[in-house]
N, C-alpha and C positions, 0 to 999 in steps of 0.2 A: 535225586530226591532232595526236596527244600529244606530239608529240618535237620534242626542242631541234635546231636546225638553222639558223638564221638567216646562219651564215657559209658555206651553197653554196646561196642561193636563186638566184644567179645562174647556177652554175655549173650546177647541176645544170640547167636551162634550155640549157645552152647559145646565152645573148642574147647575149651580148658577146665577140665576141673578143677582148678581149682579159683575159677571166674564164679563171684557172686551171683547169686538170681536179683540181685537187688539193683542192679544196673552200675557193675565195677567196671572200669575203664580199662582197655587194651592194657593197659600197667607198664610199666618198668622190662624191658631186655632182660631175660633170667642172667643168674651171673655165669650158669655153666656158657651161655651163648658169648656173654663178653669177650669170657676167657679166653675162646677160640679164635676169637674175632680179632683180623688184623688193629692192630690202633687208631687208625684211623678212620676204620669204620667202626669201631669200638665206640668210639668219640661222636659219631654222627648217631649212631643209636641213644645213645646217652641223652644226646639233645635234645632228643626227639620225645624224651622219655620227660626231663624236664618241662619242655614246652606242655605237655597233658597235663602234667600233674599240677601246673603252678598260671596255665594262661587263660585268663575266662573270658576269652574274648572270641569274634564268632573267624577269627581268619585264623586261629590257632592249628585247625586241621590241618589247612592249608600250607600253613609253614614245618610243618612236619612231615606232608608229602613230600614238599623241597628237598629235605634231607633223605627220607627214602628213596625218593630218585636218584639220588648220588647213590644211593649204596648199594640201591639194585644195581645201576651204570657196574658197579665195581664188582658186583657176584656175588652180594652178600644176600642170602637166600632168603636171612629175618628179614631185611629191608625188605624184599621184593613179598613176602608176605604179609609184610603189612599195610606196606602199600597197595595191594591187591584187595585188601580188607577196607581204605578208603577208597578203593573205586567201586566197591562191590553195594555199599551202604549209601556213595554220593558223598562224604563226610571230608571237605576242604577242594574237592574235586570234582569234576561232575560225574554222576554216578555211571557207571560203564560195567557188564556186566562180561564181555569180550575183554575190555583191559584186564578184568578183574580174573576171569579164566587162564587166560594167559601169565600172569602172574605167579597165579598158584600152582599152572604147570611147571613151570621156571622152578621156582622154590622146591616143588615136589623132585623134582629130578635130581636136585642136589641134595636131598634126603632129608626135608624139613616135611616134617610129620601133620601136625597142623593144616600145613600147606594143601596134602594130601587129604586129609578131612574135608577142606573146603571143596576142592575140587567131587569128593563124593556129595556135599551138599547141592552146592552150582549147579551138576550137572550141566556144563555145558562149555563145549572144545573152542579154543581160541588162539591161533599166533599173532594177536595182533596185540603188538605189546604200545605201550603211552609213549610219545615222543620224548619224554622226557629221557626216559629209561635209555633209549639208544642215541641223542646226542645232550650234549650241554646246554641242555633251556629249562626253564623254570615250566613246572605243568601248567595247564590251565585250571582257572580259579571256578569253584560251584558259585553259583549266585548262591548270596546273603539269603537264610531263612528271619525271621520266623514270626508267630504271633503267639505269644505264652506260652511256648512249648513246642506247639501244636503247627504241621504243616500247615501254610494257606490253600496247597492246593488240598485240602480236607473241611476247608470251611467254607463251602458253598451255602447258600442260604439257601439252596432247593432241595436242600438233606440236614435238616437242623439236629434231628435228633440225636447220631452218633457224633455229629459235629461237638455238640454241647455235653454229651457225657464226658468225653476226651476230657475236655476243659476241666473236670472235677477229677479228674486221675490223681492219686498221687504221684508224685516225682519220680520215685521210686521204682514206680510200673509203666512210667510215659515213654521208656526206651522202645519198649516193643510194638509202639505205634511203625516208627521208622521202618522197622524190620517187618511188620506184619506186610507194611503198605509195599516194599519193595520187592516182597515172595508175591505176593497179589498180583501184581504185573508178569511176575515167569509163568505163571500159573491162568493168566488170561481172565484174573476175577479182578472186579469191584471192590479194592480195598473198603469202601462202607460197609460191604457186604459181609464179608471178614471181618472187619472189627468189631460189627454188630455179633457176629456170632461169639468172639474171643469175650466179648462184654458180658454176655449172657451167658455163657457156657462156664467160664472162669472169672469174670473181673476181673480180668489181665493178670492170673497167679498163677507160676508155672508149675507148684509142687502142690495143686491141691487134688485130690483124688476123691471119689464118690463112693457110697456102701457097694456100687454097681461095678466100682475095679475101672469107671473111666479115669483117665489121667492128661494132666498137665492142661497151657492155654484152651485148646480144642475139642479136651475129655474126650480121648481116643480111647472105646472098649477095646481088649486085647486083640479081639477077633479081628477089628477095624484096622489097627495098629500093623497085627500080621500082614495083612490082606494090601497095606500101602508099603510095607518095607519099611516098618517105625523100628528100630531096633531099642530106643529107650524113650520114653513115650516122658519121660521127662525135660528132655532135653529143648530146647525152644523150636529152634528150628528144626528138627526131625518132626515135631509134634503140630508144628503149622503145617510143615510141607505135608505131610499125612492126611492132614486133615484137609487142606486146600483141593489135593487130589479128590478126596472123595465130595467133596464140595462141589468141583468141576464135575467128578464123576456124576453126580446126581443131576446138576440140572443138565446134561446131556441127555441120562435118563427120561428127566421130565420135560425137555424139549423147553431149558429156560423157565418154567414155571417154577418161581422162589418160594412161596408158601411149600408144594410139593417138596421141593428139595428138602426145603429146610426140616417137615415134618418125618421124611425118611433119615436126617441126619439124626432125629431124636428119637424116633420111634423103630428105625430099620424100613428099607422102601418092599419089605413085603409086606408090613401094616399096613402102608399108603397104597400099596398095587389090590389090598384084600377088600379096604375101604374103598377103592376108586376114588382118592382125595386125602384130604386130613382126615386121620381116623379119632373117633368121638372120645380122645383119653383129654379129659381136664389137663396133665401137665403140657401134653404134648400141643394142645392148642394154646394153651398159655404160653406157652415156648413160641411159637410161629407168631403168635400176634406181638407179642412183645419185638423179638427181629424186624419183623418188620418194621415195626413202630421205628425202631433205630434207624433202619435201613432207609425208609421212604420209598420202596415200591417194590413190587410183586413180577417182574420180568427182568432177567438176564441172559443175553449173547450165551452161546452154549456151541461148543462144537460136536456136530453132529455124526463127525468120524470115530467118536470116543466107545458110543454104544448105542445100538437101536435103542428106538423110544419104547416105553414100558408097554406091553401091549394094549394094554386097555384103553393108553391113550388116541392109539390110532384104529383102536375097533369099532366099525362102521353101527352104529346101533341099528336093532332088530326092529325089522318094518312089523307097524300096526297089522294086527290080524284083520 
């Protein structure tokens, strides 16, 4: 992934509680970790910790993985977990989500907690660990992002719409571009697609809730939330992953048709199955025309081993009397 983002790798996770929603940076080595920690990879964290806190420049991730890969090299679990976190995000490295499994297996093993967190986010088994980790070479470098924030590869001028909302983000909530776009890809959607919906759903806010009991980026009702395996529907990434799923879920349902989806995302797809379409609610079409409008079109790629199509949409209509 192209874009600069290294200060909400945390955040945008939702690992740590005690990681701001406002897009706080991986932080500082806690001190219980120092403590324990040989000196000299004591020392290599510490660096690491410096360079975020004090480098604003765009190769900084990168010289931090340098030091994590020593420290992974050496068995230090923190190293190996946070450099698992730049390959998982793309951020100094190029993004890998196999390095990145691998990592947090590693880490998990030696009983780093966290580490274990991610691997239930991931979801997904890896031993293929970064060159760097098993001999003495410097990693490879990500290509240089960015345009104001904002990935290039999100600025096509054939989707201007969520292209150009981004751009008025504030700073504050531009983390969760990175992270939306990079679940988008595990998940086989259209990151426009996604972020048009996080736009309109939330305005990129993860603790805002509806009189309806929906919550976080993706306003996951509880029911919804259940149904995807959300266990705190506040947390970033449980509440995209949740929400993506049912995302994929639906246009599987609708056979790709986006309006469809997207009107069962808002309304439940047994209004849309009762209607045969968008059904006549004011908000709910206002909801699907606006997406769209962000999004720039009406069909998405859908796998079709997910779940038969809705019936109505492959029921043969009844011949003229």
């Amino acid at each position: 992934m192209s874009f600069w983002a290294t200060a909400a790798v945390v955040t945008l996770l939702g690992l740590t509680g005690a990681a701001s929603a406002q897009g706080s940076s991986l932080g500082p080595t806690s001190s219980a970790v120092l403590a324990d920690a040989p000196p000299a990879v004591r020392e290599l964290l510490q660096q690491a910790s410096r360079i975020e806190a004090t480098a604003n420049t765009p190769d900084a991730p990168w010289r931090m993985a340098v030091l994590y890969c020593q420290g992974a090299r050496w068995g230090s679990a923190e190293a190996q977990y946070r450099l698992g976190m730049l390959y998982a995000f793309g951020q100094g490295v190029p993004e890998s989500r196999a390095y990145a499994a691998a990592l947090f297996s590693v880490a998990s093993s030696l009983g780093h907690a966290q580490a274990q967190q991610m691997l239930d986010n991931i979801e997904f088994s890896s031993f293929e660990l970064p060159a760097c980790v098993n001999h003495e070479q410097l990693p490879e470098k990500a290509a240089l992002p960015v345009f104001n924030g904002i990935s290039l590869e999100l600025a096509s001028h054939a989707r201007p719409g969520i292209d150009n909302y981004l751009l008025t983000l504030p700073a504050s909530r531009r983390w969760i571009v990175p992270v939306a776009t990079t679940l988008s890809a595990w998940y086989q959607l259209d990151p426009r697609l996604v972020l048009s919906v996080i736009a309109v759903e939330s305005n990129f806010q993860t603790h805002v809730q509806s009189p309806k009991a929906a919550t976080g980026l993706m306003q996951l009702i509880p029911d919804t939330a259940e149904r995807f395996n959300v266990r705190n529907a506040f947390d970033a990434t449980q509440n995209m992953r949740g929400g993506m799923r049912y995302l994929r879920w639906l246009l599987s349902y609708y056979r790709g048709n986006v309006p469809y989806a997207l009107a069962a995302y808002n309304a439940g797809e047994g209004r849309v199955d009762q209607y045969r379409g968008v059904p006549p609610f004011p908000e709910t079409r206002a909801y699907v025309k606006r997406i769209v409008g962000l999004y720039g079109g009406v069909l998405h790629t859908f796998d079709a081993t997910l779940t038969t199509a809705s019936p109505w949409l492959t029921a043969k209509p009844a011949k003229a009397p």
